[in-house]
matplotlib code that plots the C-alpha trace (Angstrom):
import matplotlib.pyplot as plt

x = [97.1, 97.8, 94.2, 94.3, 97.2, 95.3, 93.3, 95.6, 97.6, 94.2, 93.0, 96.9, 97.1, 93.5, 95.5, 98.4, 96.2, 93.9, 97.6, 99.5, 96.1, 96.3, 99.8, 99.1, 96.4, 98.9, 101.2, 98.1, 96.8, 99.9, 100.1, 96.8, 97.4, 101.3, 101.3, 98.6, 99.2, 102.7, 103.1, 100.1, 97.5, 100.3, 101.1, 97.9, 96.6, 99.9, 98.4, 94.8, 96.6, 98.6, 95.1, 93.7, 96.5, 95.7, 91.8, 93.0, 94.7, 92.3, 89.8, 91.5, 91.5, 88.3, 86.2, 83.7, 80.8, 81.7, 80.2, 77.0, 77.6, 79.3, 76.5, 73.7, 76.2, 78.1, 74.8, 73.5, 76.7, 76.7, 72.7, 73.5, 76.3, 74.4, 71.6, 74.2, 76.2, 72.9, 73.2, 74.5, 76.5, 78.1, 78.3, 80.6, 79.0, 81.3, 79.7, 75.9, 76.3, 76.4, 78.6, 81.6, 83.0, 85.7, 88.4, 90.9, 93.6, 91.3, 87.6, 85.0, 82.1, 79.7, 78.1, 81.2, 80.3, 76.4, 77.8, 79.4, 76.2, 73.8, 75.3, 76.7, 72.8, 71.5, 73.9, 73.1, 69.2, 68.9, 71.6, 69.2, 66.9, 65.3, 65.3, 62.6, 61.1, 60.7, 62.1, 62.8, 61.2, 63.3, 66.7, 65.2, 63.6, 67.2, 68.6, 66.6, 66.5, 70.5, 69.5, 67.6, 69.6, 72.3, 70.0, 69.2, 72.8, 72.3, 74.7, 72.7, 75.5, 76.7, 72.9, 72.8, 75.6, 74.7, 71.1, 73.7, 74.8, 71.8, 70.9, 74.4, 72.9, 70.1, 71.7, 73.3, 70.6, 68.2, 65.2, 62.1, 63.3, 59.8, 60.2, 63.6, 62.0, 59.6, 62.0, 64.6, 61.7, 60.3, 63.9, 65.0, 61.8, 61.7, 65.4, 64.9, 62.1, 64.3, 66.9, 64.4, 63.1, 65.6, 66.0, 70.3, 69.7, 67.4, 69.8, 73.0, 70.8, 69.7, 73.3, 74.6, 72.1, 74.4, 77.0, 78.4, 75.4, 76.0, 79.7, 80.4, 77.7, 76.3, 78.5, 81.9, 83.1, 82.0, 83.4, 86.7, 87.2, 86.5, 88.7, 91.7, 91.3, 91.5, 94.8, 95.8, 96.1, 97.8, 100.9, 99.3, 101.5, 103.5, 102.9, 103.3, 102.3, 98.7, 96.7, 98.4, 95.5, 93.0, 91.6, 89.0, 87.3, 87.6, 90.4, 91.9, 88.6, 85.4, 87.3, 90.7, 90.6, 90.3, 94.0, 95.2, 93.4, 95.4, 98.8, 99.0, 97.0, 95.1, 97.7, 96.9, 93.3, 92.9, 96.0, 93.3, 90.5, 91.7, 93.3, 89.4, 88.2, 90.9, 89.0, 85.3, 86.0, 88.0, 85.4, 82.5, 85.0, 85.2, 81.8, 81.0, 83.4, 82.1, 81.6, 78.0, 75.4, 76.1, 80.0, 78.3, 76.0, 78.8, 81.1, 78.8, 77.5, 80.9, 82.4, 79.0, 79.5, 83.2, 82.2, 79.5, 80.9, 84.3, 82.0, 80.3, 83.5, 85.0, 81.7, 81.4, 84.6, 83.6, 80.1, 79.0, 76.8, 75.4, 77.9, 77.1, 79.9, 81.5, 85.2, 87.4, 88.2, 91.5, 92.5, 90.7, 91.4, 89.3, 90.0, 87.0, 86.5, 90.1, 89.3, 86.2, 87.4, 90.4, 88.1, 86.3, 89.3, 90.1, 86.5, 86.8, 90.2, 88.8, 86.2, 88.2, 90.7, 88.2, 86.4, 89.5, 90.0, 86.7, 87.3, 90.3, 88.7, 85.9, 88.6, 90.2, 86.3, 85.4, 88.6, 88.0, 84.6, 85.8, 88.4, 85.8, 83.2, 85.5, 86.6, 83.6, 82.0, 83.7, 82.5, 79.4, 78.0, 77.3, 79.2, 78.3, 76.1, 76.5, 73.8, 73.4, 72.6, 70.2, 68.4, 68.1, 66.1, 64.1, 62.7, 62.0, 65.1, 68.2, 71.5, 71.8, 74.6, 74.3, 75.2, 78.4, 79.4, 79.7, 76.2]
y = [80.5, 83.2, 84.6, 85.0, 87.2, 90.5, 90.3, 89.8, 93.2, 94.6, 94.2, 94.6, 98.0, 99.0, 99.0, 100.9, 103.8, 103.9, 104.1, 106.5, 109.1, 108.8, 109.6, 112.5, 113.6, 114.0, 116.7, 118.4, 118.7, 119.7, 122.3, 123.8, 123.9, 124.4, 128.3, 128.1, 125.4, 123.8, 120.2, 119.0, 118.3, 115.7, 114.1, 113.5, 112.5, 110.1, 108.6, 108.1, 106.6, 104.2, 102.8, 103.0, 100.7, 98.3, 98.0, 97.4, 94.6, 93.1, 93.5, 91.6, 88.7, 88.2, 86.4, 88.3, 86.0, 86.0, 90.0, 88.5, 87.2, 90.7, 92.9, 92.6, 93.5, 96.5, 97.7, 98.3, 99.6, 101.7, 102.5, 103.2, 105.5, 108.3, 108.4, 109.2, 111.8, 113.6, 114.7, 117.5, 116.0, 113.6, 114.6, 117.1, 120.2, 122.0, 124.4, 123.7, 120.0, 117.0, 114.3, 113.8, 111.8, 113.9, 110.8, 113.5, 114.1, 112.1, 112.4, 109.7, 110.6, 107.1, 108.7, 107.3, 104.2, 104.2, 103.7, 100.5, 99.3, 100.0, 98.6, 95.3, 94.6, 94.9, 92.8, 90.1, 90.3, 90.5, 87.8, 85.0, 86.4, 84.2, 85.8, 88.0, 88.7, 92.0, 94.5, 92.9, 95.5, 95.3, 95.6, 98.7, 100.3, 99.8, 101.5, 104.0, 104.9, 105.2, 107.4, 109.6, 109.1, 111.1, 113.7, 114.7, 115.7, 117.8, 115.5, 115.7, 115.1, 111.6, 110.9, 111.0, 108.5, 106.3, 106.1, 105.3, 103.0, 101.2, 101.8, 100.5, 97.3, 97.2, 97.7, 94.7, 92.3, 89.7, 91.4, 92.4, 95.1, 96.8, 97.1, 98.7, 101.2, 102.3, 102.1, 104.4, 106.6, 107.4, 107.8, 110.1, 112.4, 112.2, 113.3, 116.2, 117.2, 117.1, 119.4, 121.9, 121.3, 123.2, 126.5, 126.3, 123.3, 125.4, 128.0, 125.7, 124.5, 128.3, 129.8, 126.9, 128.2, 131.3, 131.7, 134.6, 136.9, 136.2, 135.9, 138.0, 135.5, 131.6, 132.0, 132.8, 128.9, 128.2, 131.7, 131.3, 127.4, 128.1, 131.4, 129.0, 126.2, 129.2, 130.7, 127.0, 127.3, 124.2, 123.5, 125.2, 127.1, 124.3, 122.8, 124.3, 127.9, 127.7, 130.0, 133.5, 135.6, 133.3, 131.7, 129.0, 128.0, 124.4, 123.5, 120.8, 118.8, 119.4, 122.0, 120.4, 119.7, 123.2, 123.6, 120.8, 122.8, 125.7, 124.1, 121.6, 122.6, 121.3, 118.1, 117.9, 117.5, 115.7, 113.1, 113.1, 112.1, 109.7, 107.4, 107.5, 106.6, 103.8, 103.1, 103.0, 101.2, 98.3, 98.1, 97.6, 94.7, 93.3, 92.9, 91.7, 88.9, 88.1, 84.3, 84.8, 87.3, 88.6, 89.1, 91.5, 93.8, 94.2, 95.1, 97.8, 99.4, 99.7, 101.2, 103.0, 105.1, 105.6, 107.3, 109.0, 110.4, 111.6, 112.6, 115.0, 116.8, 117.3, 118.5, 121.5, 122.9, 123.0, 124.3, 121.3, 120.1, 121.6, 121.6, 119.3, 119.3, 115.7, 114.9, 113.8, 110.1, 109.0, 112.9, 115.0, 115.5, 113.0, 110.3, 108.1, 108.9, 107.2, 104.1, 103.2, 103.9, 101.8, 98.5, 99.0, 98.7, 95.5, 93.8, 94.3, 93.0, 89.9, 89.3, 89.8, 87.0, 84.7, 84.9, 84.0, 81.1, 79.9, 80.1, 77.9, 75.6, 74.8, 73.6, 71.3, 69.6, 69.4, 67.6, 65.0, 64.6, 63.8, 61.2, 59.5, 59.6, 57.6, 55.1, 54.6, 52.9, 49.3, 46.2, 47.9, 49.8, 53.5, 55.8, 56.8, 59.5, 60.4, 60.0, 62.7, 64.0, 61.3, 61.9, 65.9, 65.1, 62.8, 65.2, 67.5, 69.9, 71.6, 72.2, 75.7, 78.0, 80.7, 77.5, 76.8, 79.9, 81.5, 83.7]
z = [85.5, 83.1, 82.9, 87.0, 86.3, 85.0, 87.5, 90.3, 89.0, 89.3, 93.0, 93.7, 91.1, 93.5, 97.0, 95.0, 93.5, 96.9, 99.2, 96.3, 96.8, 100.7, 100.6, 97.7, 100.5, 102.8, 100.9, 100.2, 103.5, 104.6, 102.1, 103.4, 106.8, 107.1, 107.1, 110.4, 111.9, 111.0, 111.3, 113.2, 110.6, 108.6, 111.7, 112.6, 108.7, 109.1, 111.8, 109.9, 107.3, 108.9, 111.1, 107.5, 105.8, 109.1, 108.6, 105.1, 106.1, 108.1, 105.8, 103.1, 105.2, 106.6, 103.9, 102.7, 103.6, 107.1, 107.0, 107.4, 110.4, 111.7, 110.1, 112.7, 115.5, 113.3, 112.6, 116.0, 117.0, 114.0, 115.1, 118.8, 117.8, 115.6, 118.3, 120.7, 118.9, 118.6, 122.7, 123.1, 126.5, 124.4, 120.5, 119.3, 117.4, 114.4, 112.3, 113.5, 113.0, 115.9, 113.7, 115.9, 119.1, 120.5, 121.6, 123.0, 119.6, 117.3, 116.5, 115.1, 113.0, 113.0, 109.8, 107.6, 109.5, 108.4, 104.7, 105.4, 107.7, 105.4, 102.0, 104.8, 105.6, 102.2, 100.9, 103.5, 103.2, 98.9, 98.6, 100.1, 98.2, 95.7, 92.1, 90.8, 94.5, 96.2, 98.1, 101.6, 103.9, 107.1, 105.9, 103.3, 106.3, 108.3, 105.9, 105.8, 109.6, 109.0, 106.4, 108.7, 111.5, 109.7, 108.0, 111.4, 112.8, 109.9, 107.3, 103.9, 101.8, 103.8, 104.0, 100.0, 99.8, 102.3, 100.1, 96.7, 98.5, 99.0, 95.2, 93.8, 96.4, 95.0, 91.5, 91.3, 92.9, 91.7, 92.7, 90.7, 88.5, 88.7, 92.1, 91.5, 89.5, 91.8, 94.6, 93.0, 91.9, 95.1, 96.5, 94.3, 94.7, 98.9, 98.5, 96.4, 99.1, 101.5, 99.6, 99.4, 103.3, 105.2, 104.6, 104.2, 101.6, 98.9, 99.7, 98.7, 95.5, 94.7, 94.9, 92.8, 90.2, 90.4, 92.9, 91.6, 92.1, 95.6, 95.8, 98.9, 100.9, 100.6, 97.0, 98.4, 98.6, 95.4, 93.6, 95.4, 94.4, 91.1, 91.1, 92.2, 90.1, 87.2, 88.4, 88.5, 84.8, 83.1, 84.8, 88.3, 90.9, 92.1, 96.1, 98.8, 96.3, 96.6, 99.0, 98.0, 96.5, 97.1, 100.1, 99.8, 103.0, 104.6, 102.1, 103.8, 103.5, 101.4, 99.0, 98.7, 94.8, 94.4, 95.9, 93.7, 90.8, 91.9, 93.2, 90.0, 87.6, 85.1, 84.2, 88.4, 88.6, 85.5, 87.4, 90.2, 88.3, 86.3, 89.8, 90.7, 87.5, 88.3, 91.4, 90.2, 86.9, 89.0, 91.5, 89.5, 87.5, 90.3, 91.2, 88.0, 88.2, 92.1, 93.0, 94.5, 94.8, 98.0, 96.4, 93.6, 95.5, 98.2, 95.6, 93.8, 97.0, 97.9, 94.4, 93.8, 97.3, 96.2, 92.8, 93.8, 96.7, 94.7, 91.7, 93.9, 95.7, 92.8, 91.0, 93.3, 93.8, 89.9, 89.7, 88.2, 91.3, 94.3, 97.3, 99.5, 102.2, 101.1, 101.8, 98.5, 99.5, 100.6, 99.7, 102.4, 106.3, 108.1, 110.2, 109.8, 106.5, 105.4, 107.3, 106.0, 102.6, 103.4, 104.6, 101.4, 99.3, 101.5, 100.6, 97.2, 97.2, 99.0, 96.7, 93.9, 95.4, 96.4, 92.9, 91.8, 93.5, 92.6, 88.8, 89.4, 91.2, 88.4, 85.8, 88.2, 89.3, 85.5, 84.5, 87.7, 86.6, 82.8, 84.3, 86.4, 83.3, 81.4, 83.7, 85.6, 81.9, 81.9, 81.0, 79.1, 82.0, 81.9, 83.9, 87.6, 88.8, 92.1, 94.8, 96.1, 92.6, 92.0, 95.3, 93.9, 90.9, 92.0, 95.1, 91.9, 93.0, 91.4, 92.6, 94.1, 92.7, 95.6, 97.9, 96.4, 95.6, 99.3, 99.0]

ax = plt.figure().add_subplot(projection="3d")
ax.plot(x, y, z, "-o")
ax.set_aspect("equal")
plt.show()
């Protein structure tokens, strides 16, 4: 019992970090948008959180296997949703983009949805999967028409993660590693051709090359993030002080690390990045220690869309990566996006619990086995096998682990 301690203190310690940098989000989001628009925007983040800590709950009590039996239902919801958002009579365009359902005081975006479809029907398909076969086709190609689904609203920077997700999946499966390769290969060259496809994309890539030679134009997000993460200095301005000599566009959402830069300095941001660290590393734990296969690739696609996505954010309100318009999980203003990074917290937590309960259970058969090996050898006679055994090696079979272990 005292090895299942650590690592209930670590799916517990995952809720707490995930809640403590919703709750972080909320001061500041509220410290972005106080001095415009008052209270609204933390009421309304309260209210995303609070639906968020719910699908968290949920989540952590639905068995994780029993996603398989949701998935082909939540896909073609998911499916049916981000061809619908695309009319113009029904979607909701910001900015030049079609991503959002306008519900009256709250908004859904089915993209955030997409990662949790995609990496939920990958899972499914590679976990029956016997080892060392290949790519199965029609979940790859599902994936890929969320993929497109969502490059089309224009979303390229969700589109990117929904594809991690899918190779964090793929990561962590039994499949032909040769395959892998080539997969990940031709992935990674389509989506760099589609960087440079659209004109606004090269342009993103081009000024990231050097935002400050064009500083007064496609440069101005970039040059002002990183102009308020410098004023941050080490101790930063304090919260509720940021915003005085510099204004950073949308930075409530895709640039709000550069406000914690600037409100709390470096000991801030670095805070920040070690409670996602947190995150990732106790993710991918997690799905080391799953009790099936289906348990590990859920786990990585979920903690690989987490860290990419956060790695990202916070690596162009630095310079250090094309922006891409991604929120900072849990942190930024956005509905949808809090939610489904809430239900992925709730999986992992469930797979952590149910490998747990697996690995208790295998001490307890092994000692009942040992008690009915010695007993079962009176009077000269060897002990028992059972029959059901015995009927598996004559037929030529072996016991299957992904059977007993959920996946």
């Amino acid at each position: 019992m005292a090895g299942c301690r650590p690592v209930m203190a670590l799916r517990t310690n995952l809720f707490v970090v995930a809640l403590a940098l919703a709750l972080f989000g909320n001061v500041m989001v509220y410290s972005a948008t106080s001095k415009e628009y008052g209270t609204h925007y933390l009421i309304v983040r309260f209210a995303h959180l609070a639906v968020g800590v719910l699908a968290f709950l949920v989540a952590k009590h639905v068995r994780y296997t029993l996603w398989r039996k949701v998935t082909p239902g939540f896909y073609f919801i998911v499916l049916v949703s981000l061809v619908l958002v695309l009319f113009p009579s029904i979607g909701t365009e910001v900015g030049g983009s079609r991503r959002w359902f306008d519900l009256g005081p709250f908004s859904l975006q089915p993209a955030e949805f997409a990662k949790l479809a995609g990496i939920l029907l990958l899972s499914s398909a590679v976990a029956k999967a016997p080892p060392g076969s290949g790519l199965p086709l029609w979940p790859v190609v599902g994936v890929g028409l969320l993929f497109g689904l969502v490059l089309v609203e224009p979303d390229f920077g969700t589109s990117v993660i929904v594809a991690s997700g899918a190779a964090g999946v793929l990561w962590a499966s039994e499949l032909r590693t040769r395959d892998l390769l080539l997969a990940g290969s031709a992935a990674l060259v389509a989506i760099s051709g589609l960087m440079f496809l659209e004109p606004y994309r090269r342009d993103r890539f081009l000024t990231f090359l050097d935002p400050w030679s064009v500083s007064d134009g496609s440069g101005y997000q970039i040059v002002q993030s990183m102009v308020a993460i410098k004023a941050g200095s080490v101790f930063g301005a304090g919260t509720g002080a940021g915003g005085g000599g510099v204004i950073v566009p949308e930075a409530q959402t895709d640039m709000i690390f550069a406000l914690i830069g600037e409100e709390l300095g470096l000991l801030g941001m670095v805070a920040v990045i070690g409670a996602f660290g947190f995150l990732a590393l106790a993710g991918f734990k997690i799905a080391l220690d799953a009790p099936s296969v289906m348990g590990r690739c859920l786990a990585a696609g979920l903690s690989t869309i987490l860290a990419v996505q956060t790695t990202f954010n916070i690596g162009a309100t630095m310079g250090a990566v094309p922006l891409a318009g991604m929120t900072l999980p849990f942190v930024s203003y956005g509905g949808t996006s809090v939610i489904v990074c809430f239900v992925a917290i709730g999986i992992l937590y469930r797979i952590s619990e149910d490998g747990e309960r697996v690995r208790e259970a295998k001490p307890k058969k092994a000692r009942t086995k040992s008690k009915k090996a010695r007993t079962s050898g009176r009077a000269g006679e060897p002990p028992e096998r059972p029959a059901s055994l015995d009927r598996r090696r004559r037929n030529g079979g072996t016991r299957n682990p992904r059977t007993l272990r959920g996946g």
